[in-house]
C-alpha positions, 0 to 999 in steps of 0.5 A: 606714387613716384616712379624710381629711375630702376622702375622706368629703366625696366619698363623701357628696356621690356618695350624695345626688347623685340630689337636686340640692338636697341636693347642694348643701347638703353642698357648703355643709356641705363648704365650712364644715369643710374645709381650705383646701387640701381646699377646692381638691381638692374644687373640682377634683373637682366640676368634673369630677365634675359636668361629665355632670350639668347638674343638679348644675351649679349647685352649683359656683357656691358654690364661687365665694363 
């Protein structure tokens, strides 16, 4: 089964999530590749996905730019 560029984004920033500062390097990295479209699940998806990790929390203002 293919793989969306979404679906291997995830998996990715899941994998460094222990470095908030690298954690927010993929995002800018994710940010630049996406589709427009992947740009608002991956949106949807960190802000549940950081919403138990206030250290990842800072990241989600990139999303704002």
């Amino acid at each position: 089964m293919k793989k969306t560029m979404f679906s291997y984004t995830k998996t990715i920033l899941e994998r460094v999530s222990f470095d908030p500062l690298l954690f927010c390097k993929e995002v800018e990295k994710a940010l630049k590749i996406l589709l427009p479209y992947e740009i608002e699940q991956l949106t949807d998806w960190l802000f549940q996905y950081t919403q138990e990790k206030p250290e990842l929390q800072h990241c989600q203002l990139l999303l704002n730019q």
